[in-house]
VOMAR-836900 format. One line per 3 residues: their letters; for each residue x, y, z of N, C-alpha, C. Coordinates in nm, 4 decimals. Example, Ala and Ser with C-alpha at 12.3 -4.5 7.8 and 13.67 -1.06 7.14 Angstrom:
BEGIN
as = 1.3190:-0.5690:0.7800:1.2300:-0.4500:0.7800:1.3200:-0.3300:0.7800; 1.2850:-0.2250:0.7080:1.3670:-0.1060:0.7140:1.2900:0.0030:0.7870 $
This chain:
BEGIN
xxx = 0.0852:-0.1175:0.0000:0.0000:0.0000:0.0000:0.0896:0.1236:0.0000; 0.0620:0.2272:-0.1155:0.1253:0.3052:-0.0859:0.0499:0.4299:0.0386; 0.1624:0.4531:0.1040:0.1061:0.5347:0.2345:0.0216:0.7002:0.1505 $
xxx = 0.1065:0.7520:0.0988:0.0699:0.8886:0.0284:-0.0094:0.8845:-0.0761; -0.0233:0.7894:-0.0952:-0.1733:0.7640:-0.2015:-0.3368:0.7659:-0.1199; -0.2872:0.6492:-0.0275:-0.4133:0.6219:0.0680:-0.4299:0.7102:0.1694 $
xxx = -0.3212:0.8018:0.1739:-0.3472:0.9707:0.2712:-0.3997:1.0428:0.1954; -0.3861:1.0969:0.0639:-0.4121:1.1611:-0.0422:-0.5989:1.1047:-0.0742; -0.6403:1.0043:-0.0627:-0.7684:0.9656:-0.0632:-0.8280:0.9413:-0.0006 $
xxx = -0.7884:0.8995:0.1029:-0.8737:0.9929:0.2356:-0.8804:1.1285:0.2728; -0.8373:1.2322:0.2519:-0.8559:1.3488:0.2261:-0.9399:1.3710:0.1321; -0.9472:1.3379:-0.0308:-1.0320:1.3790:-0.1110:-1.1438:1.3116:-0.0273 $
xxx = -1.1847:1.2378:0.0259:-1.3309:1.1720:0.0693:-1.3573:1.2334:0.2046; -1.2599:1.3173:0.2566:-1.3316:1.3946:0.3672:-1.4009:1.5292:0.3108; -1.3044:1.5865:0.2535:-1.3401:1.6961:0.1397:-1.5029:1.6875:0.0913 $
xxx = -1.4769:1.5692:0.0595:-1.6258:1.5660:-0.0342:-1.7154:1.4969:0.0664; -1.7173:1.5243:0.2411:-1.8049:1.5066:0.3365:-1.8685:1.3304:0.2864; -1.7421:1.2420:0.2694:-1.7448:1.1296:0.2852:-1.6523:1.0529:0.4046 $
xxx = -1.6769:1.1438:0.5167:-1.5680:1.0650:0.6157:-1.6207:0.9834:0.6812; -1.7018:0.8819:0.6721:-1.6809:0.7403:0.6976:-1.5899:0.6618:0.6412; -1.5613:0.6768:0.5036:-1.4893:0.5882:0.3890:-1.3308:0.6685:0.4606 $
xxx = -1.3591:0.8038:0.4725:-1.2229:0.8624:0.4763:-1.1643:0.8081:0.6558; -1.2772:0.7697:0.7051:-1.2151:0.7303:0.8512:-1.1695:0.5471:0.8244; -1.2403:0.5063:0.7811:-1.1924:0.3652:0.7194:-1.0444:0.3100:0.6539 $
xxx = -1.0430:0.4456:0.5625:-0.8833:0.4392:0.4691:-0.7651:0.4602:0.5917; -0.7983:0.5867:0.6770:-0.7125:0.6157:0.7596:-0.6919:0.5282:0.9087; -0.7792:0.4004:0.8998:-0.7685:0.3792:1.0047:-0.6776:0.2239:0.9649 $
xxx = -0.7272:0.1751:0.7963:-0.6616:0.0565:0.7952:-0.5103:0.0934:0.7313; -0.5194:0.2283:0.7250:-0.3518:0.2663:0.6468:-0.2545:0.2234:0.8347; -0.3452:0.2955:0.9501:-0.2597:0.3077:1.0499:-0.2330:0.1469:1.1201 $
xxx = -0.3068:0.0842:1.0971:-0.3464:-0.0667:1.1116:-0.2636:-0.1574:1.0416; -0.1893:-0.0938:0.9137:-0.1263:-0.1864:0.8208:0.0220:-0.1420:0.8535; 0.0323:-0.0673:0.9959:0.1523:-0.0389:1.0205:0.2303:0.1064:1.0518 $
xxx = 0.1694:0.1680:0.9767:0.2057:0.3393:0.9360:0.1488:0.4118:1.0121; 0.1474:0.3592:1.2148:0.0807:0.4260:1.3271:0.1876:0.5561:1.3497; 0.3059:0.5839:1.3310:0.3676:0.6563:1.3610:0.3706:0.7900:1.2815 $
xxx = 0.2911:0.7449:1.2041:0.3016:0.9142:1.1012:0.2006:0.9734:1.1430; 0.2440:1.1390:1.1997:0.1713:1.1697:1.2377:0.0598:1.2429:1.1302; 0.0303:1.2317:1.0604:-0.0880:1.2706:0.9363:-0.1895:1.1757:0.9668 $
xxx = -0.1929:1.0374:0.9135:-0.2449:0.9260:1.0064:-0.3536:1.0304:1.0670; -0.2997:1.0279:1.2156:-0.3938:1.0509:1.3666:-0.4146:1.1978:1.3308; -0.3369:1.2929:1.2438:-0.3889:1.4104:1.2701:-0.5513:1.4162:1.1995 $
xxx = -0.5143:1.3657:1.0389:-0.6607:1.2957:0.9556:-0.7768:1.2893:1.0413; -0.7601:1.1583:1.1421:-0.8608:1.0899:1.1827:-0.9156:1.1557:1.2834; -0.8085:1.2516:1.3760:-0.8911:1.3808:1.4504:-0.9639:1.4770:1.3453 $
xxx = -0.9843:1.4740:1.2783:-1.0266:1.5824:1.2271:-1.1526:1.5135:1.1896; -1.1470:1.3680:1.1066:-1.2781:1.3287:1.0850:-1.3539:1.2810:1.2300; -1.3080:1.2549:1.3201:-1.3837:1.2666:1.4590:-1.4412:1.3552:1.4651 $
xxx = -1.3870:1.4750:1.4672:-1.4458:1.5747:1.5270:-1.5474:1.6512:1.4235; -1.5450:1.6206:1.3198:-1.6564:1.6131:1.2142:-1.7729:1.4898:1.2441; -1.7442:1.4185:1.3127:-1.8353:1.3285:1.3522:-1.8572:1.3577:1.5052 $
xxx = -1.8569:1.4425:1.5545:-1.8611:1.4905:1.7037:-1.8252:1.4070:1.8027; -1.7308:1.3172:1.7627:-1.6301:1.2373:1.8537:-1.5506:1.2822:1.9007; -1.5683:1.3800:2.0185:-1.4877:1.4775:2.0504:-1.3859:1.3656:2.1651 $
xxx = -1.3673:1.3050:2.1922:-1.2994:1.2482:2.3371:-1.1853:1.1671:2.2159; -1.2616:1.0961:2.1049:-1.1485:1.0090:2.0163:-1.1019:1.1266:1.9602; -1.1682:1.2081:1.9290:-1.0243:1.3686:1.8536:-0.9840:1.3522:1.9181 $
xxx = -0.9700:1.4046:2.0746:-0.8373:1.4790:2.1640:-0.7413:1.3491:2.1687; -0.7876:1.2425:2.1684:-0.6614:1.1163:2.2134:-0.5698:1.1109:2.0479; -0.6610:1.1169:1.9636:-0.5885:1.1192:1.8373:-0.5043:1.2535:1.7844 $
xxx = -0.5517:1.3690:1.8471:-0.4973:1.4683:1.8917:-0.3341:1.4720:1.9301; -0.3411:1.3957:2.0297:-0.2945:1.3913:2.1044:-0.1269:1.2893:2.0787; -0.1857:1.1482:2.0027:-0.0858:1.0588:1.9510:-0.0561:1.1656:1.8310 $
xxx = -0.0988:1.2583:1.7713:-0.0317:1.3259:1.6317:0.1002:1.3964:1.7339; 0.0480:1.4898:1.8051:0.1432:1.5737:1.8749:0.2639:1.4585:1.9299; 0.2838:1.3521:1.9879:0.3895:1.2506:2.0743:0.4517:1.1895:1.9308 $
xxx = 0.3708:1.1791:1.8004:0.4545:1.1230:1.6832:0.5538:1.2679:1.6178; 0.5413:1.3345:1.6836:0.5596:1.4882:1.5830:0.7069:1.4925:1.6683; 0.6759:1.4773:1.8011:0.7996:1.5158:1.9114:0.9109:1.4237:1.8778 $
xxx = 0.8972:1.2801:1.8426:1.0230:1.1977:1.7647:1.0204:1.2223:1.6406; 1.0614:1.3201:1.5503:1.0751:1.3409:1.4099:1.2378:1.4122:1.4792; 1.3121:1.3505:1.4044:1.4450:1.4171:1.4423:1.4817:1.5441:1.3221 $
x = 1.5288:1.6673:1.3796:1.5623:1.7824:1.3108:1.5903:1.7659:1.1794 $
């Protein structure tokens, strides 16, 4: 799977207020391994909180910010 393809299309399907499909792509991209990027969890906060899953935003929130802090300079 390419990672930047299946980030890239889940975005167009949030865009176009399809984020179920777009929470699906982003959840089996992070599932197939690629938990550490923080785009991943930042994505899927965002379609939470478009789905008023406000408690799964802040934790996904939250893993974006702790993946961001190990990115070395």
């Amino acid at each position: 799977m390419n990672i930047y393809a299946a980030i890239g299309l889940g975005i167009v399907c949030a865009e176009k207020k399809i984020a179920e499909a777009a929470r699906t792509i982003f959840s089996r991209v992070r599932e197939s391994g690629h938990d550490s990027s923080y785009e991943i969890h930042l994505n899927l906060a965002n379609i939470y909180v478009s789905q008023y899953r406000l408690v799964d935003a802040i934790h996904m929130y939250q893993t974006a910010i702790r993946c961001v802090r190990y990115i070395p300079d």
